[in-house]
C-alpha positions as CSV (number, residue, x, y, z in Angstrom):
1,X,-24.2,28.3,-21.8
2,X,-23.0,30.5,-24.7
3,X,-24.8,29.2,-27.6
4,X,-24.9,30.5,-31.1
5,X,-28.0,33.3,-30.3
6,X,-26.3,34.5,-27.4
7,X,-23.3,34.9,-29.3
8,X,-25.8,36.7,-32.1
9,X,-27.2,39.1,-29.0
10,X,-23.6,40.3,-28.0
11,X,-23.2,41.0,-31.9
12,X,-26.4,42.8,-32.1
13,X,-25.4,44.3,-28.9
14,X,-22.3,45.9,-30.1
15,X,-23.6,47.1,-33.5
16,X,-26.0,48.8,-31.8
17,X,-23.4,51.1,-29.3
18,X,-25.4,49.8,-26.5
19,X,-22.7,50.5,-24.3
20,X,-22.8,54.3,-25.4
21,X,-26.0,54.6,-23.1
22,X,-25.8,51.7,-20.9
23,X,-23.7,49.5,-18.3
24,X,-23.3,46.1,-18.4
25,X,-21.6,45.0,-15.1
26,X,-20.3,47.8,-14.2
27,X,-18.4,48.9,-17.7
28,X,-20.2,51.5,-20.2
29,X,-21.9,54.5,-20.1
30,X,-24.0,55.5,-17.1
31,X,-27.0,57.6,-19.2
32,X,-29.3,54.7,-19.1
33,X,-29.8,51.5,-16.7
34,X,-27.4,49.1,-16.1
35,X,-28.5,45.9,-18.1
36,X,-26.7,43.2,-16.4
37,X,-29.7,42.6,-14.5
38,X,-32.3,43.6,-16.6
39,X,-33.8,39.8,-17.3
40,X,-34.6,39.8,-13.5
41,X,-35.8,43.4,-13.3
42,X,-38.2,42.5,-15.9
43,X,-39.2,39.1,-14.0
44,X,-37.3,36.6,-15.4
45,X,-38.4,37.2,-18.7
46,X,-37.0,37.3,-22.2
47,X,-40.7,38.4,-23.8
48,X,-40.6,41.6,-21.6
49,X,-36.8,42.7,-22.4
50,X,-37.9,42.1,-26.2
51,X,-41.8,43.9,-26.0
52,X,-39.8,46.4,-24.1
53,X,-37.2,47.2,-26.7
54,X,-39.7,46.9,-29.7
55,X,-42.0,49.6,-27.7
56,X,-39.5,52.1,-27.7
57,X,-41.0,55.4,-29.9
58,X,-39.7,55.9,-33.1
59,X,-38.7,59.4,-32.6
60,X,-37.9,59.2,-29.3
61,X,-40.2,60.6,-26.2
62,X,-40.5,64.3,-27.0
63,X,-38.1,66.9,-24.8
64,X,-36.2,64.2,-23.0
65,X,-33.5,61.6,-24.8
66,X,-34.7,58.2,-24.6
67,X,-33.7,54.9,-25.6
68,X,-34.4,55.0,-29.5
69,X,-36.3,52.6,-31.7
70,X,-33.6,50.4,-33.4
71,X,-36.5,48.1,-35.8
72,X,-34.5,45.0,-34.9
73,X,-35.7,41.7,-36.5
74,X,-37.7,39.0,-34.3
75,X,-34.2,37.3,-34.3
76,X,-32.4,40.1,-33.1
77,X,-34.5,40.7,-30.5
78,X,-34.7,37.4,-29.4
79,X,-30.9,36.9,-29.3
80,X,-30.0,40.0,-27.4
81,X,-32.7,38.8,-24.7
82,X,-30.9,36.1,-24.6
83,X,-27.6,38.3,-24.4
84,X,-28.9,39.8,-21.5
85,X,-30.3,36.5,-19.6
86,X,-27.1,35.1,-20.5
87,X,-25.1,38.2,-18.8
88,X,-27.7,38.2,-15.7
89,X,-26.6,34.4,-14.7
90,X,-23.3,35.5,-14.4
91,X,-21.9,35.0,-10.9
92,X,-20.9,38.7,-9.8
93,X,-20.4,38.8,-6.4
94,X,-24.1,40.4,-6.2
95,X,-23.1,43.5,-8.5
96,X,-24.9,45.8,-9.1
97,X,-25.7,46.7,-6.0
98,X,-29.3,47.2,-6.1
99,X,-31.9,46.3,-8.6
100,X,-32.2,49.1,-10.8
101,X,-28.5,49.2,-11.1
């Protein structure tokens, strides 16, 4: 169901050039993992996409690009979790192909 926080997550989603670095069935950049599955990856949780986001190191990891720290609210986090739990119940004819996408 698209409610109003998933509808919040794609926002924060796009605000954030997610799609610069990621896929998200299939369409985006392939730098980072796709995320269309990422709420299963991380066992079917919402808590570990948003611990997993808000972990990310302020300047980066050192010698290597990384995903960077974008100091989203509580709210923000837990809306684009939500985004991404929402994209992961999508029916896609089992894409991506493999977990890690």
């Amino acid at each position: 169901i698209i409610n109003e926080q998933v509808a919040l997550g794609k926002i924060v989603w796009e605000e954030n050039n997610c799609i610069g670095c990621h896929t998200l069935l299939g369409e985006g950049a392939y730098f980072a993992p796709e995320l269309g599955n990422v709420y299963k990856r991380f066992g079917n949780s919402t808590e570990a996409i948003k611990a997993f986001i808000a972990s990310r190191p302020k300047e980066g990891v050192p010698g290597r690009r990384s995903m960077p720290q974008f100091n989203l609210s509580e709210e923000e986090l837990e809306a684009v979790a939500q985004f991404l739990k929402y994209a992961s119940e999508i029916d896609t004819a089992d894409w991506p192909p493999n977990i890690q996408g």
